[in-house]
C-alpha positions as a printed NumPy array, in Angstrom:
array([[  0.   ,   0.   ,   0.   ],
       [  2.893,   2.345,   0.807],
       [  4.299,   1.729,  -2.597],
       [  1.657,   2.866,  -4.533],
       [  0.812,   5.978,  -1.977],
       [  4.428,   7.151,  -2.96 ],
       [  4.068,   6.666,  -6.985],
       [  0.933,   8.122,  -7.014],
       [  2.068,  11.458,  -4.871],
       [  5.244,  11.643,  -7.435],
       [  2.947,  11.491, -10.557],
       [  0.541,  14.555,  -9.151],
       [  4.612,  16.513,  -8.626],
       [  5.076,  15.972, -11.899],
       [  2.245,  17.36 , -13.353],
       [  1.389,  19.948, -11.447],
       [  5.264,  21.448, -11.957],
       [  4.31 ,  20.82 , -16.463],
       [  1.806,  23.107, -15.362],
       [  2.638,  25.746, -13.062],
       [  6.351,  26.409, -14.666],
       [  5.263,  25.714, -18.263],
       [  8.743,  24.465, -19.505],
       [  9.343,  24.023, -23.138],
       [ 10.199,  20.559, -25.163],
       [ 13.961,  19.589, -25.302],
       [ 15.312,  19.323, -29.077],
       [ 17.366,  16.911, -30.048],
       [ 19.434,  18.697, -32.373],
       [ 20.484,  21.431, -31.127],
       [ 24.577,  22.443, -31.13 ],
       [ 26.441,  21.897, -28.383],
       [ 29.837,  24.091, -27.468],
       [ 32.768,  22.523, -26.152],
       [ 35.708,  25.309, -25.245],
       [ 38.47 ,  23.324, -25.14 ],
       [ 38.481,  21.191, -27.948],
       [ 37.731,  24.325, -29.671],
       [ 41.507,  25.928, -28.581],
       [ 42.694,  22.221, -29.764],
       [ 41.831,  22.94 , -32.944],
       [ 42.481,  26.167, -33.573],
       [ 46.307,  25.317, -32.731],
       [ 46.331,  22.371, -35.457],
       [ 45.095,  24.806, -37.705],
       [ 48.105,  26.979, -36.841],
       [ 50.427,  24.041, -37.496],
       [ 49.47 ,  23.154, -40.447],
       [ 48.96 ,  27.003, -41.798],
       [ 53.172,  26.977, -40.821],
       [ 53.565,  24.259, -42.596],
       [ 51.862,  25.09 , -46.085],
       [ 54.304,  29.086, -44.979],
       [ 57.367,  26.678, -45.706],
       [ 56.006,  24.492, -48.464],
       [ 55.42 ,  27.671, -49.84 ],
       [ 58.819,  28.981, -49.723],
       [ 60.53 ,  25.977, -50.268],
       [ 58.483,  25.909, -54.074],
       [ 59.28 ,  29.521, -54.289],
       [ 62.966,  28.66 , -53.634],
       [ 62.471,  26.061, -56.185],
       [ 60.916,  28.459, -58.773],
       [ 63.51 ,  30.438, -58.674],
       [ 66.34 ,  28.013, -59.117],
       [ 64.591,  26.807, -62.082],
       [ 64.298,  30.311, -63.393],
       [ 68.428,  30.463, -62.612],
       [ 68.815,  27.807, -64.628],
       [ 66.072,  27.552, -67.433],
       [ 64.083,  24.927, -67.549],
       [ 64.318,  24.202, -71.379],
       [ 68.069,  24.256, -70.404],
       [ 69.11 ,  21.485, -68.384],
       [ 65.724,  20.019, -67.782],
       [ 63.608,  20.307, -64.327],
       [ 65.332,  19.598, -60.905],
       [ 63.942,  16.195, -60.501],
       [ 64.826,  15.448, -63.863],
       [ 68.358,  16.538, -63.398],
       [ 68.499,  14.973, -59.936],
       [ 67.477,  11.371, -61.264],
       [ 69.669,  12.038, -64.049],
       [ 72.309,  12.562, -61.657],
       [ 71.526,   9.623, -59.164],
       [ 71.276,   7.529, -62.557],
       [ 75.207,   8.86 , -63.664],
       [ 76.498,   8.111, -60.059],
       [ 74.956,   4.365, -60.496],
       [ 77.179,   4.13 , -63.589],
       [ 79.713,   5.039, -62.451],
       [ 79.615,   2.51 , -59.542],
       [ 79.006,  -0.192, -61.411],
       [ 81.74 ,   0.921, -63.845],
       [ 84.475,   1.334, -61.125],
       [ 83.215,  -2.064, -59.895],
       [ 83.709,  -3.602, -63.485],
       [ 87.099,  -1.79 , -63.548],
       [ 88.324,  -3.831, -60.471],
       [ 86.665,  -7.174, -61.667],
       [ 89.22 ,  -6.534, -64.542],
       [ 91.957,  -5.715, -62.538],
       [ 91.961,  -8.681, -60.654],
       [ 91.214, -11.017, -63.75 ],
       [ 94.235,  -9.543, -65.276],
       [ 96.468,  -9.417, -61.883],
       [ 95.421, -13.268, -61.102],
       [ 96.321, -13.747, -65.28 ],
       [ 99.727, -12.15 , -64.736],
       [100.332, -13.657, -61.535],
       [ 99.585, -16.862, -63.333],
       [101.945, -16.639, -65.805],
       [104.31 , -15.527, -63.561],
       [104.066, -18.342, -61.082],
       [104.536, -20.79 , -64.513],
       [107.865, -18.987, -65.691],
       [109.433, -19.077, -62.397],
       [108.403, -23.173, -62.246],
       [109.788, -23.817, -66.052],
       [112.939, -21.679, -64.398],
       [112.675, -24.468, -61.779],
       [112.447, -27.175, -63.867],
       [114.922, -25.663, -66.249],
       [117.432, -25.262, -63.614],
       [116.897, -29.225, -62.491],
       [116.681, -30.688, -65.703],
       [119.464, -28.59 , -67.88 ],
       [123.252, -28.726, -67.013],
       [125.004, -26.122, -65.709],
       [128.564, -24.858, -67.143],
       [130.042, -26.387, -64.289],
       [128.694, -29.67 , -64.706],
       [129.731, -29.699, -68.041],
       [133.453, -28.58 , -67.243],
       [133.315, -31.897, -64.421],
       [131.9  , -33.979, -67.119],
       [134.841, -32.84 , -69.13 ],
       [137.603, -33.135, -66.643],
       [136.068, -36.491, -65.863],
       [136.061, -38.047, -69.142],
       [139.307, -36.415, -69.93 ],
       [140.67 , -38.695, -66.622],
       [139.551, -41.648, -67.788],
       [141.057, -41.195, -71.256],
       [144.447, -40.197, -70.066],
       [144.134, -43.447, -67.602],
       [142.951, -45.561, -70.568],
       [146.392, -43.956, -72.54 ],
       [148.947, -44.376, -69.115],
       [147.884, -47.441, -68.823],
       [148.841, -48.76 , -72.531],
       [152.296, -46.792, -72.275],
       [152.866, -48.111, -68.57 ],
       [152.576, -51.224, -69.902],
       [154.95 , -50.966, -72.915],
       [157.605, -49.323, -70.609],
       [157.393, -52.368, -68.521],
       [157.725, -55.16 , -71.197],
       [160.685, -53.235, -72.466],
       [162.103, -53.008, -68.554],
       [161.723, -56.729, -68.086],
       [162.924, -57.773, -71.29 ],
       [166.534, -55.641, -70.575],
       [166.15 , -57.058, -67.183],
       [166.087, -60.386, -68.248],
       [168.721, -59.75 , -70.673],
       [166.942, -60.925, -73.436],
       [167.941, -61.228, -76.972],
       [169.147, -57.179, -78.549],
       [169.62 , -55.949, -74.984],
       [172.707, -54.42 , -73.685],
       [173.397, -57.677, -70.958],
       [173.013, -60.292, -73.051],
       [176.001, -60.776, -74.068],
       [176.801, -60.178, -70.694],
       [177.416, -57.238, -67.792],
       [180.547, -55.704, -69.862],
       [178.37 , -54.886, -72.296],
       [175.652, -53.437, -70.385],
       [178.091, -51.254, -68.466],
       [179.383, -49.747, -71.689],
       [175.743, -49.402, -73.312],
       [174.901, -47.172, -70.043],
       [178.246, -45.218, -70.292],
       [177.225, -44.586, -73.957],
       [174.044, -43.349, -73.184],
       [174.867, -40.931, -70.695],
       [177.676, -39.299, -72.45 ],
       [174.949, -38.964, -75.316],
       [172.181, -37.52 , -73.559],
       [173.633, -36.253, -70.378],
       [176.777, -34.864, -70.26 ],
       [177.728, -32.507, -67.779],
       [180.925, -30.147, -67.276],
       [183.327, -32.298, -65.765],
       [182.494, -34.882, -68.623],
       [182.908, -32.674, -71.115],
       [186.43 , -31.1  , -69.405],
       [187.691, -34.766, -69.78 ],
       [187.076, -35.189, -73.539],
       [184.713, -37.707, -73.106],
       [182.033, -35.891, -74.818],
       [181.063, -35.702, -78.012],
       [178.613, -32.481, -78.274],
       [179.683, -31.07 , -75.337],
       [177.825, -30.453, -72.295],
       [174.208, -31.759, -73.445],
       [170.637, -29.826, -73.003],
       [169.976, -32.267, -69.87 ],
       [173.205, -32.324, -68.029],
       [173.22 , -35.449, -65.604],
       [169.556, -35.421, -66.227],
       [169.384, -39.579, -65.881],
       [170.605, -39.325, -62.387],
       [168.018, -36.3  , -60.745],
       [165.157, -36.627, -59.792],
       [163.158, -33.356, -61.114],
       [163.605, -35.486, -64.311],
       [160.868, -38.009, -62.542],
       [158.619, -35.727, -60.885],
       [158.462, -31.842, -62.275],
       [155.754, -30.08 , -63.419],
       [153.208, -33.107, -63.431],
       [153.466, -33.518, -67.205],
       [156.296, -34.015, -69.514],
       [157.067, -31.008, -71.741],
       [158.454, -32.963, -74.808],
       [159.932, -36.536, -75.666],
       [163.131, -35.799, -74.351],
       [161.923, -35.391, -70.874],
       [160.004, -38.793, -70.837],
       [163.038, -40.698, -72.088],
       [165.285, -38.966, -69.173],
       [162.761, -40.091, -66.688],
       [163.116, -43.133, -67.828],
       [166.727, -43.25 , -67.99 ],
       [166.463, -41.981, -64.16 ],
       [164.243, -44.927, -63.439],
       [166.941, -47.329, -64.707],
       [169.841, -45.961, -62.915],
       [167.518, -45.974, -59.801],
       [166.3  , -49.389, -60.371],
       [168.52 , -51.673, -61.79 ],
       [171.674, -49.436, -63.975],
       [173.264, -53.09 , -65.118],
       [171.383, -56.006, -65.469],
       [172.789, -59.152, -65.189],
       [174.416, -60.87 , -68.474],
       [172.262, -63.912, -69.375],
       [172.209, -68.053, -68.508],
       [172.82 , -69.356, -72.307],
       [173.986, -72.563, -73.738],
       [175.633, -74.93 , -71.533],
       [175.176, -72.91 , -68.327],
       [171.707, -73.833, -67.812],
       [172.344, -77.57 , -69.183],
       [174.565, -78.163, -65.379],
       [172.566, -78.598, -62.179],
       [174.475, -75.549, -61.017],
       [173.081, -73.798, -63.67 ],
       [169.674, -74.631, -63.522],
       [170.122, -73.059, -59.607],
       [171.479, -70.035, -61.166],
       [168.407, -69.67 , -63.502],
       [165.747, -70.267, -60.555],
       [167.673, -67.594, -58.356],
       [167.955, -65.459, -61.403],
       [163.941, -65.494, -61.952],
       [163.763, -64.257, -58.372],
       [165.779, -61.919, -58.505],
       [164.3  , -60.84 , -62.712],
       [160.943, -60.726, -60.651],
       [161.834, -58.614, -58.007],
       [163.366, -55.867, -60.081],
       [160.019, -56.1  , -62.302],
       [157.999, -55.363, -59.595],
       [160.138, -52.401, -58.341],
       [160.802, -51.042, -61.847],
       [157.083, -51.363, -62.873],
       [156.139, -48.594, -59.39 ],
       [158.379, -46.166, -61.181],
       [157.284, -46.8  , -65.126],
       [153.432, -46.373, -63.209],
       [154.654, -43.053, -62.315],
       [156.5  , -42.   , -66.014],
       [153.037, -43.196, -67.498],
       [151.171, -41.202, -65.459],
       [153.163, -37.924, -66.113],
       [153.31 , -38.672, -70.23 ],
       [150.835, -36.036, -71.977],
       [147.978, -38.104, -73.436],
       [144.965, -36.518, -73.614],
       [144.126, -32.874, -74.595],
       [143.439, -30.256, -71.822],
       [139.505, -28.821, -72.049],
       [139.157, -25.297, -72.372],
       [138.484, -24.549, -68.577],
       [141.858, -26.67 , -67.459],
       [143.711, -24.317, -69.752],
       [142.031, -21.14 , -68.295],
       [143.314, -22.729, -64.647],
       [147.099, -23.038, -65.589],
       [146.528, -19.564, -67.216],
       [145.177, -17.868, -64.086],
       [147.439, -20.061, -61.807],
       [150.66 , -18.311, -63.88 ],
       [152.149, -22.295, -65.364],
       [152.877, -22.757, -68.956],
       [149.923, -22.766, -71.197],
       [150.248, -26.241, -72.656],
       [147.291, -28.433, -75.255],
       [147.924, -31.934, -73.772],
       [147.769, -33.012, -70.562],
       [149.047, -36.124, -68.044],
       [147.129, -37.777, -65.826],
       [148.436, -37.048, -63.204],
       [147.703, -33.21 , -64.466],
       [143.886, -33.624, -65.474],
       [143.555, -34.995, -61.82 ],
       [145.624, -32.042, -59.98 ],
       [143.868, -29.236, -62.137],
       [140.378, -30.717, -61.033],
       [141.09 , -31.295, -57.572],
       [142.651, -27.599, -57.229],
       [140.611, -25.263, -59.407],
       [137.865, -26.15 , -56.951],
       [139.833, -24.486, -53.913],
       [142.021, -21.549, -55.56 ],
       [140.232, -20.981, -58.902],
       [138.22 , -17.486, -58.759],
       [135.84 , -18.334, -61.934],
       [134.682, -21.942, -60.231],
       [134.061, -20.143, -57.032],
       [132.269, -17.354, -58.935],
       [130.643, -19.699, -61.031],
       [129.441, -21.445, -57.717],
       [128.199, -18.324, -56.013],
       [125.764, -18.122, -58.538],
       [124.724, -21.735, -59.12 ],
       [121.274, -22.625, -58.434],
       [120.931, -25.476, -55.901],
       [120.192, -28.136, -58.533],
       [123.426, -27.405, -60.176],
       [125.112, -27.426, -56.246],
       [123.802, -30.77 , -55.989],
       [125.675, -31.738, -59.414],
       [128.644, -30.194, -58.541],
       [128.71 , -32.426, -55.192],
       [127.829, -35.26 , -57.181],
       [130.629, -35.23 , -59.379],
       [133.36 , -34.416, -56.65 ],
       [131.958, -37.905, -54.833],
       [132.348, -39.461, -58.124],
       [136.102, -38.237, -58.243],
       [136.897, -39.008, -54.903],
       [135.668, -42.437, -55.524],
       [137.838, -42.684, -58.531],
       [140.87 , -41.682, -55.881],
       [139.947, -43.805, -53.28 ],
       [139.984, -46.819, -56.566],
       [143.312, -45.667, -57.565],
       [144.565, -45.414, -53.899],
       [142.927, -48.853, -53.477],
       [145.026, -50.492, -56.379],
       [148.334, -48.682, -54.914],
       [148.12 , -50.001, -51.699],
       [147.812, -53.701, -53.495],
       [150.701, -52.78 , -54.895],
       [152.468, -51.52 , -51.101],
       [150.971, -54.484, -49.883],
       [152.677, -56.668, -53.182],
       [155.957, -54.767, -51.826],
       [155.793, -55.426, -48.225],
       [155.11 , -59.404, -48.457],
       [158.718, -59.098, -51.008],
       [160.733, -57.681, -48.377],
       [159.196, -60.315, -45.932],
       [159.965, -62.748, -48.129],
       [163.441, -62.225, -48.971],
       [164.375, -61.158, -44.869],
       [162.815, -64.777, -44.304],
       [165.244, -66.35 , -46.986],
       [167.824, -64.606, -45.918],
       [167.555, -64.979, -42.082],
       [166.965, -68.807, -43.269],
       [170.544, -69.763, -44.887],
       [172.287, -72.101, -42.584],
       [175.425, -71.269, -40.777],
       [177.139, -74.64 , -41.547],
       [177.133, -76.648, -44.586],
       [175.896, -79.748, -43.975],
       [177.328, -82.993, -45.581],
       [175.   , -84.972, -48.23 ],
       [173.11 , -87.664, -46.353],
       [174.295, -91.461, -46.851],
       [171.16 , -93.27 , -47.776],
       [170.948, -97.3  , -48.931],
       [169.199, -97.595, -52.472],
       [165.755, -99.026, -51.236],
       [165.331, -95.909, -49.662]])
């Protein structure tokens, strides 16, 4: 009941105020003012009024740089702009071309270089250098001077042991007188000296080679014997050193006798010592006998080195020159200095090869020394052997 008391006394309110104050109807549509977002406004407006002041100038600016410049001149700024940005793309894509060619051509030269300095290399291992080729020389120069030694070693010995032997034409077979006067002969042909000549006994006078079969420069001199004359007083000097008169020979009847067939077996004992002795020293006259043509770069040597410039060469010489132009000689050295290693490695090479040659040849000398030493032994045992007291013959029955 309350409830309805109370809307029914606000219902009579409301109508009697419609009435008494008389109040007009509310529209809808009518504006409504809002102060501040009318100041908002008005200062965007401002903004953007600044903004259209610069555009303004800036295409005024513009205007006038176009006028400055004509546009039926150069074109407008944008054109000349693009134009511009359009240039500076070529050009960075030229400059970027340039370098691509650079380093094709850089990585082409480098190429080629890289090859000519590996056909150097190769070249360089592969082809001989002059100094090889001088060893090669000197080398096979040796060996032909020890091929030609050798054949006149061995035709000064067969001549040695036939006089030794006093074989048939030689001075002792028909005994010692005759050898004795055969050497006389020779020497006051060949070698006469002062006193010789003072007595008359000569019969050119004091000769070219005075006493030359009795010194021994005529043996060993210069390492290779200048002419003829000096190979046939070395070996002249190896006689009188050796054996001056060899013993007349064992003919006929002599070795028929038991006495005599003693004398002939200590004769070939004594025949083969004096060939072994005589045949050291006709080694050495071989050795020294020119035989074999110096090369080019031995003659430059005895050149520099201040010794007689001379075509033909001894053993004996081709080995000395190769073993010393490679410790005083200034073009080997200088040829060294600038050797490449390949040609080093030659160069070592062929001095092991020599030294293997020397350490042959030393080899076959000490047979030799060795051959000499078990002689001496041999004859100290025989000698230390004879008996003190001759002994009678034994007295034996004939069944024994």
């Amino acid at each position: 009941m309350y409830r309805i008391r109370l809307a029914a006394t606000t219902a009579i309110g409301i109508v009697i105020g419609a009435v008494l104050f008389n109040t007009g109807a509310a529209l809808a549509d009518m504006p409504v003012i809002d102060v501040t977002s009318i100041a908002k406004e008005t200062g965007i407006l401002d903004v953007l009024n600044a903004i259209n002041t610069v555009n303004t100038a800036i295409n005024n600016g513009i205007q006038d740089f176009n006028k400055a410049i004509g546009l039926n001149t150069f074109g407008d700024t944008n054109t000349l702009l693009r134009e511009g940005f359009t240039q500076n793309a070529n050009y960075s894509k030229a400059q970027i071309g340039a370098q691509e060619q650079i380093a094709d051509a850089s990585n082409t030269a480098m190429s080629q270089f890289q090859l000519g300095i590996r056909d150097a290399q190769i070249r360089d291992e592969q082809a001989p250098s002059p100094t090889a080729c001088a060893s090669l020389d000197g080398g096979v120069g040796a060996q032909s001077a020890a091929i030609n030694s050798f054949g006149l070693y061995q035709t000064l010995a067969q001549v040695h042991d036939l006089r030794g032997e006093a074989g048939p034409n030689m001075p002792s077979y028909y005994g010692s007188g005759q050898a004795t006067a055969s050497n006389a002969s020779n020497h006051l042909a060949l070698y006469c000296d002062a006193n010789d000549s003072a007595a008359g006994i000569c019969p050119n006078g004091v000769s070219a080679k005075p006493d030359a079969d009795q010194q021994f420069l005529s043996l060993f001199n210069t390492g290779t014997y200048p002419d003829q004359a000096s190979v046939v007083a070395a070996k002249d000097y190896a006689i009188n050193l050796i054996e001056p008169i060899a013993p007349g020979a064992l003919r006929g009847d002599q070795l028929a006798s038991i006495a005599g067939q003693e004398a002939a077996m200590r004769r070939r004992s004594f025949n083969a010592r004096m060939s072994l002795a005589q045949s050291i020293v006709d080694q050495q006259i071989a050795m020294q006998t020119a035989s074999v043509p110096l090369t080019t770069t031995q003659q430059q040597f005895l050149n520099d080195m201040g010794l007689p410039a001379e075509q033909n060469g001894s053993l004996l010489q081709v080995m000395q020159i190769e073993a010393e132009r490679r410790t005083s000689d200034v073009n080997w050295s200088a040829m060294m200095a600038a050797a490449t290693p390949a040609a080093v490695n030659r160069e070592i090479a062929n001095e092991l090869a020599e030294l293997i040659y020397i350490a042959f040849q030393n080899y076959k000398l000490a047979l030799q020394h060795a051959t000499i030493s078990a002689t001496q032994l041999a004859q100290t045992t025989e000698r230390d052997f004879m008996p003190t007291v001759r002994m009678p013959a034994p007295n034996m029955a004939a069944s024994n």
